[in-house]
SEZA-382912 format. One record per atom (N, C-alpha, C, O): residue number from 1; z, y, x; atom name. Coordinates in nm, 4 decimals. Layout:
BEGIN
> NUM;Z;Y;X;CA .
...
This chain:
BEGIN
> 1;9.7325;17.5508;7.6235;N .
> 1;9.6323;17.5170;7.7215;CA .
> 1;9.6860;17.5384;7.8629;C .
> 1;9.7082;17.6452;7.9199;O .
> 2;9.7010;17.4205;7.9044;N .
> 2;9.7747;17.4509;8.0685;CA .
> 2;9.6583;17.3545;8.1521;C .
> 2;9.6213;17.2371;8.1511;O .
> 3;9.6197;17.5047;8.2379;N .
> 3;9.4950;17.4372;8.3447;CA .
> 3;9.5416;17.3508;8.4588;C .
> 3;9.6440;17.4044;8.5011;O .
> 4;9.5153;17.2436;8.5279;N .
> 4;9.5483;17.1965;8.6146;CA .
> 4;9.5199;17.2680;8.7424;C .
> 4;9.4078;17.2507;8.7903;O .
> 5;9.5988;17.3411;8.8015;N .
> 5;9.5718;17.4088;8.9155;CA .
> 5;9.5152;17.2973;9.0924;C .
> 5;9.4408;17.3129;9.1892;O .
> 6;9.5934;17.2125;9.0481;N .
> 6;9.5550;17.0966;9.1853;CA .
> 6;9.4658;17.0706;9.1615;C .
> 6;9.3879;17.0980;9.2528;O .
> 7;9.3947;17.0015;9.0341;N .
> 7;9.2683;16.9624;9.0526;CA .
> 7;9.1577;17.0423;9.0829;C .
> 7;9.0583;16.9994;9.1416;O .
> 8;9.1758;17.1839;9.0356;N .
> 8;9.0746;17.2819;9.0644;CA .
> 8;9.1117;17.3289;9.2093;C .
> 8;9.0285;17.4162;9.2341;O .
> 9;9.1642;17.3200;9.2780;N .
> 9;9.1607;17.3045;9.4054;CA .
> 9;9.1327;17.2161;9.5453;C .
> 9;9.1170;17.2409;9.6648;O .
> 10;9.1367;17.0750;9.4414;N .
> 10;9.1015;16.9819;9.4506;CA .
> 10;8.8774;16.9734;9.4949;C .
> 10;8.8158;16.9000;9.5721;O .
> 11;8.8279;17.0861;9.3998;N .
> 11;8.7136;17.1046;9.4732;CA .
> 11;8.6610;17.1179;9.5513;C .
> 11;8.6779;17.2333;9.5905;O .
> 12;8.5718;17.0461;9.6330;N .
> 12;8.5172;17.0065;9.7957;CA .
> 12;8.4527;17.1304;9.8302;C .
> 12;8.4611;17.1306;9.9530;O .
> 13;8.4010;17.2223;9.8004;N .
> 13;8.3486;17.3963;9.8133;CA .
> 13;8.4956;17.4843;9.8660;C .
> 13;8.5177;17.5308;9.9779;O .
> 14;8.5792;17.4873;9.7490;N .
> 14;8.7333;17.5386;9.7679;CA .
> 14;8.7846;17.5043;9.8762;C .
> 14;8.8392;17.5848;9.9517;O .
> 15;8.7706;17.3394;9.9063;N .
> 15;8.8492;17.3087;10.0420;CA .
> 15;8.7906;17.3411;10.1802;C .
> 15;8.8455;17.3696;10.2866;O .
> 16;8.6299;17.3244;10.1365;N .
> 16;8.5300;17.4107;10.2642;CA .
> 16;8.5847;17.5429;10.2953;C .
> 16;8.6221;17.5706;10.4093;O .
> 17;8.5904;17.6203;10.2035;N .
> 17;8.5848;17.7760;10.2507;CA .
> 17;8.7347;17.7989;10.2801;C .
> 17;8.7574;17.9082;10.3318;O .
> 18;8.8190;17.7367;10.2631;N .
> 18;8.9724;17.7553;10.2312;CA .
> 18;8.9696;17.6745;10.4388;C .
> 18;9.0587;17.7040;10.5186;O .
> 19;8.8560;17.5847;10.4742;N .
> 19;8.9103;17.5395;10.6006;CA .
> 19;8.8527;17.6299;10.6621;C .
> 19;8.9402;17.6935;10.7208;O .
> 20;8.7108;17.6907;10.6911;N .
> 20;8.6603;17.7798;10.7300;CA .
> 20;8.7087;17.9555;10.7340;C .
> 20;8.6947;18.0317;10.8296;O .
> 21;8.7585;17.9820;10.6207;N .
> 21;8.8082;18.1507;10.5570;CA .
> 21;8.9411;18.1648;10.6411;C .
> 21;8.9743;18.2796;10.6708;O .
> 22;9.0172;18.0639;10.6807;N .
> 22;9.1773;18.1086;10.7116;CA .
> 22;9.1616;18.1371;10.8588;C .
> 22;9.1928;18.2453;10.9086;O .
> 23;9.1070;18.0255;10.9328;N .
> 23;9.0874;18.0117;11.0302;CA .
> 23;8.9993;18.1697;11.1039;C .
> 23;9.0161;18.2226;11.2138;O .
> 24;8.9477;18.1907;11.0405;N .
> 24;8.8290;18.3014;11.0612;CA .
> 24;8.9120;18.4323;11.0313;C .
> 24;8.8967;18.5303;11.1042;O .
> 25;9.0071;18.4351;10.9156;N .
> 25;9.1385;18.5429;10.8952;CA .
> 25;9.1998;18.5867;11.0281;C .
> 25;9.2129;18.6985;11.0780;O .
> 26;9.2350;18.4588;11.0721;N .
> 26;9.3581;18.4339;11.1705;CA .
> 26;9.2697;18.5302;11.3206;C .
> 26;9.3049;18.6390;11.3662;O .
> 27;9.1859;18.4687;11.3534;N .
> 27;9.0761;18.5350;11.4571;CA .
> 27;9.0807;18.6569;11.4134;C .
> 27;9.1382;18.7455;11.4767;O .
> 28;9.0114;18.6801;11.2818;N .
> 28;9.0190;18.8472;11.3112;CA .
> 28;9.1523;18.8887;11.3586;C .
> 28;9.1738;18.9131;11.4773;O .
> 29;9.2752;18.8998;11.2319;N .
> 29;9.3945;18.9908;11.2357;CA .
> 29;9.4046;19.0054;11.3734;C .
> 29;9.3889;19.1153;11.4265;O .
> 30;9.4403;18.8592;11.4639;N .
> 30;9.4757;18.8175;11.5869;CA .
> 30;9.4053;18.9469;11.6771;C .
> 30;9.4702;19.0449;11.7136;O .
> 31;9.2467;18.9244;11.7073;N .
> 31;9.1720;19.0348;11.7482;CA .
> 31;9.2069;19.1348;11.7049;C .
> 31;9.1759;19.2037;11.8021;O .
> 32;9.2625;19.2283;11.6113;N .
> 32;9.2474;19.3219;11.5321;CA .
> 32;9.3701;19.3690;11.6569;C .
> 32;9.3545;19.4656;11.7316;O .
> 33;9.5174;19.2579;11.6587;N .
> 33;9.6273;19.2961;11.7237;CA .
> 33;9.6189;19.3296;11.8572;C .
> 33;9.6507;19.4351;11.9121;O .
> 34;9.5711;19.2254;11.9050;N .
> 34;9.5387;19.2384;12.0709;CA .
> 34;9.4684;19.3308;12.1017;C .
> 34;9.4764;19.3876;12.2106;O .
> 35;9.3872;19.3612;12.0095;N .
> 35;9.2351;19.4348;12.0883;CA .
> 35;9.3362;19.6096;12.0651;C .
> 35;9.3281;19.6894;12.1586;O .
> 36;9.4049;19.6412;11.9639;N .
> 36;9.4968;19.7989;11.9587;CA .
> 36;9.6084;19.7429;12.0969;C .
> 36;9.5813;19.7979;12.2036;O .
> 37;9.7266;19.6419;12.1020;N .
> 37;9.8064;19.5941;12.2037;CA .
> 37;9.7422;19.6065;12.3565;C .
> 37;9.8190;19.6457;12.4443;O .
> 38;9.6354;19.5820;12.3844;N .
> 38;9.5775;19.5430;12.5058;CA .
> 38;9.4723;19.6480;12.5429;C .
> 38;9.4110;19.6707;12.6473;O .
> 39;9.4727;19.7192;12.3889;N .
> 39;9.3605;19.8589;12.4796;CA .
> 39;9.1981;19.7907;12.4802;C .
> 39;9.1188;19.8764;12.5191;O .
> 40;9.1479;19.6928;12.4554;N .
> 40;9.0185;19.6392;12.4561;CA .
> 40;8.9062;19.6483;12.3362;C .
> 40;8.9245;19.6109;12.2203;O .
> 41;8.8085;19.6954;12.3795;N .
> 41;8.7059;19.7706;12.2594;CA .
> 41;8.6350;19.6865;12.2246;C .
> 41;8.5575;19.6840;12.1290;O .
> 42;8.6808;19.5342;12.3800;N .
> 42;8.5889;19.3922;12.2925;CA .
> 42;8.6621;19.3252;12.2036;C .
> 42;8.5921;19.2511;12.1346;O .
> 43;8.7853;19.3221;12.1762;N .
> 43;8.8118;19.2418;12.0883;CA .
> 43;8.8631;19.3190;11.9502;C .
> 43;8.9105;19.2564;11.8554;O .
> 44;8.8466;19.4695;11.9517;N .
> 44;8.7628;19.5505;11.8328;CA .
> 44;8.6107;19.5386;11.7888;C .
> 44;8.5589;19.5643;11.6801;O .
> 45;8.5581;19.4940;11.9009;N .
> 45;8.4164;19.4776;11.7875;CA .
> 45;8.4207;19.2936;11.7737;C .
> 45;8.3197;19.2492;11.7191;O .
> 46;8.4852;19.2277;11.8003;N .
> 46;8.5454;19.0748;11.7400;CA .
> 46;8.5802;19.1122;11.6410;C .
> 46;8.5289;19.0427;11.5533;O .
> 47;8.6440;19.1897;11.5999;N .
> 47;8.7358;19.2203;11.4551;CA .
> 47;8.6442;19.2989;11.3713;C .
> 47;8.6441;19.3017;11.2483;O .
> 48;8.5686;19.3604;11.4486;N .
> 48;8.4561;19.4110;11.3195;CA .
> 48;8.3528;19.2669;11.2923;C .
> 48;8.3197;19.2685;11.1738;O .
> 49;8.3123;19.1843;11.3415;N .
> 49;8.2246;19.0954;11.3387;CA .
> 49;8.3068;18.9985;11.2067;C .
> 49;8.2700;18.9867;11.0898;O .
> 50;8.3993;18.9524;11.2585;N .
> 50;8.4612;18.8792;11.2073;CA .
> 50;8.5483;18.8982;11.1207;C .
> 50;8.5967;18.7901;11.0870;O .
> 51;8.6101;19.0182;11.0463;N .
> 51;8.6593;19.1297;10.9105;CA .
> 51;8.5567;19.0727;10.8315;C .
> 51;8.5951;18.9775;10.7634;O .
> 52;8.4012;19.1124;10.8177;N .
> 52;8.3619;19.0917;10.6963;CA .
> 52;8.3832;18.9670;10.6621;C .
> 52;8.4432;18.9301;10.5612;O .
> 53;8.3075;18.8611;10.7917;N .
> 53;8.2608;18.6783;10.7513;CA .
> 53;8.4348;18.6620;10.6560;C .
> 53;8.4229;18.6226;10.5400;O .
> 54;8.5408;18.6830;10.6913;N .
> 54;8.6771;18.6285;10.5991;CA .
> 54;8.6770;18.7055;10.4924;C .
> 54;8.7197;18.6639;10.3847;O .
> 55;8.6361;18.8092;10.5063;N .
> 55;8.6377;18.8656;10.3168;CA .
> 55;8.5498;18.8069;10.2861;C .
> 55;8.5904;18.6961;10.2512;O .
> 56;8.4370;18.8146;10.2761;N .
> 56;8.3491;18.7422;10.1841;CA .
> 56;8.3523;18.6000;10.1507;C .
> 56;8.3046;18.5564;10.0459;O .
> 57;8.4007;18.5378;10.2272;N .
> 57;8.4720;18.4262;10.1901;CA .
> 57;8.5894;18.3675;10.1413;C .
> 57;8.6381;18.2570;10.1174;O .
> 58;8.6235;18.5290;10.1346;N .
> 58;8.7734;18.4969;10.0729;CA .
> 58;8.7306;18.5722;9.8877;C .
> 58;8.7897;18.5565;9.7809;O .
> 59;8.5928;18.6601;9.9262;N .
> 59;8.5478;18.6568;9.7891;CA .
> 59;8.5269;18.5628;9.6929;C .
> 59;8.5773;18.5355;9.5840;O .
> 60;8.3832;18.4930;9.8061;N .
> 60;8.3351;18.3650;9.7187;CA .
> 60;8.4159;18.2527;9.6927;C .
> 60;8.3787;18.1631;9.6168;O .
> 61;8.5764;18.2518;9.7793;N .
> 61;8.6820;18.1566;9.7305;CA .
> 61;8.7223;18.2423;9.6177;C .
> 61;8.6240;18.2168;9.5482;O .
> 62;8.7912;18.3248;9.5450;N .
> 62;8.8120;18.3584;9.4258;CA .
> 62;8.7090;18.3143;9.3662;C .
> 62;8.7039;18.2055;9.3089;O .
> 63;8.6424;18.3735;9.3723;N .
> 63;8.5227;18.3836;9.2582;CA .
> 63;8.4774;18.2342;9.2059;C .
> 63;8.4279;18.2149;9.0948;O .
> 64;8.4959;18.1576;9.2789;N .
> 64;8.4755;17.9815;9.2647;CA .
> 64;8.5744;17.9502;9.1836;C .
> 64;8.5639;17.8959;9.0736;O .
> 65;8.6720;17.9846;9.2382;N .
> 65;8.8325;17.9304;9.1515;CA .
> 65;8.8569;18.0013;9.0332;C .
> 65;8.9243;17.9352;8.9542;O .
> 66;8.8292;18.1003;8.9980;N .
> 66;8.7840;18.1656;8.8266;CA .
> 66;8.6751;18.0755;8.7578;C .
> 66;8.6828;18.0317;8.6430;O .
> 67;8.6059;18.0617;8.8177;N .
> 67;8.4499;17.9892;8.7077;CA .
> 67;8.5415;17.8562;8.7347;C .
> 67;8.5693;17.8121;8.6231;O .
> 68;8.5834;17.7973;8.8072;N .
> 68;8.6517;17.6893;8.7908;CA .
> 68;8.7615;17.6418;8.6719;C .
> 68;8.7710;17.5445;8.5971;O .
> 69;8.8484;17.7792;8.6989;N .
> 69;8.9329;17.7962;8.5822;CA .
> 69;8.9248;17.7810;8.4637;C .
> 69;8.9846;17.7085;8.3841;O .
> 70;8.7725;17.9232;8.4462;N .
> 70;8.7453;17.9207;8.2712;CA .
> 70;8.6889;17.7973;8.2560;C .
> 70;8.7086;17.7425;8.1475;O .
> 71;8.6333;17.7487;8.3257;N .
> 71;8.5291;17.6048;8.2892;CA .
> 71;8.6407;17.4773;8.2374;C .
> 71;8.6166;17.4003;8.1444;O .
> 72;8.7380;17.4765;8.3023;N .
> 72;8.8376;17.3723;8.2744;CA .
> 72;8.9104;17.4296;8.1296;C .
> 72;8.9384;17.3523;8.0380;O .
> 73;8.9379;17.5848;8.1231;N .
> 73;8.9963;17.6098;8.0088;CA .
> 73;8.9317;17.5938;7.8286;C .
> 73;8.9769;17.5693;7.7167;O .
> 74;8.7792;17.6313;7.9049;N .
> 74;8.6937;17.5726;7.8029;CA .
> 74;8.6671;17.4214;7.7516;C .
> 74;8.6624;17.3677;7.6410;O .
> 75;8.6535;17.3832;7.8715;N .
> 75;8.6950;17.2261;7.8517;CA .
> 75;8.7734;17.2319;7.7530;C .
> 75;8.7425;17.2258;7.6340;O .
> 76;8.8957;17.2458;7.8074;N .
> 76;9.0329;17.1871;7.7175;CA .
> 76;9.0024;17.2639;7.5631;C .
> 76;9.0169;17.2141;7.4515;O .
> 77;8.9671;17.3678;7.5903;N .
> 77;8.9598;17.3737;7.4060;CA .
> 77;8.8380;17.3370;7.3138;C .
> 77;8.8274;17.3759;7.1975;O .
> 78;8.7388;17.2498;7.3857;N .
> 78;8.6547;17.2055;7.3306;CA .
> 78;8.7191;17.0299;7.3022;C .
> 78;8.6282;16.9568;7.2628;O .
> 79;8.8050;16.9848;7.3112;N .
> 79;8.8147;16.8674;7.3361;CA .
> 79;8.9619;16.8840;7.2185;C .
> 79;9.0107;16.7917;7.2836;O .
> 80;9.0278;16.9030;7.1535;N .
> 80;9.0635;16.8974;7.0365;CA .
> 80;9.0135;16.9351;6.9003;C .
> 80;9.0629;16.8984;6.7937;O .
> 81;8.8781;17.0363;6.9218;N .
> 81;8.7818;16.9976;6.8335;CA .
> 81;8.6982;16.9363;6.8173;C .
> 81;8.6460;16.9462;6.7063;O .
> 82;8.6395;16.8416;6.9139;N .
> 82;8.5923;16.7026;6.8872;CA .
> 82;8.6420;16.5905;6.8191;C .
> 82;8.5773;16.5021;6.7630;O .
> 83;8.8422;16.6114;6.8366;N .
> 83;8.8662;16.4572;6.7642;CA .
> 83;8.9385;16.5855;6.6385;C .
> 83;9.0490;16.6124;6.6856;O .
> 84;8.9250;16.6440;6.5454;N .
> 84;8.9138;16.6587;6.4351;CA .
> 84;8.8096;16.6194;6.3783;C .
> 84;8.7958;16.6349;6.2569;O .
């Protein structure tokens, strides 16, 4: 049983949060750097604002791409016991 990894990535949810989640990564770390580099307590509370919104979206991207997974893996092994 070999899952197709492109196509399950291929899902329009996956590609939402995958355009939204990185972008939103990048802002925090970025803030996270500048705001210790530059001494600024505003772009520490940017990085607290914006820390959770990319985990949790970097949750609900796993968590999509597992039910995606088993769903395709189930697939596939339901579909050689149909043509017996």
């Amino acid at each position: 049983m070999v899952i197709d990894k492109k196509q399950i990535r291929s899902d329009r949810w996956l590609k939402m949060m995958m355009r939204t989640g990185v972008p939103v990564a990048i802002v925090s770390v970025l803030c996270l750097w500048l705001g210790q580099l530059l001494a600024s307590p505003a772009l520490g509370s940017v990085f607290l604002v914006t820390m959770p919104i990319a985990l949790g979206i970097g949750f609900i991207y796993n968590i999509r791409y597992v039910m995606l997974a088993v769903r395709a893996r189930r697939q596939a092994a339901d579909k050689p016991a149909e043509h017996e």
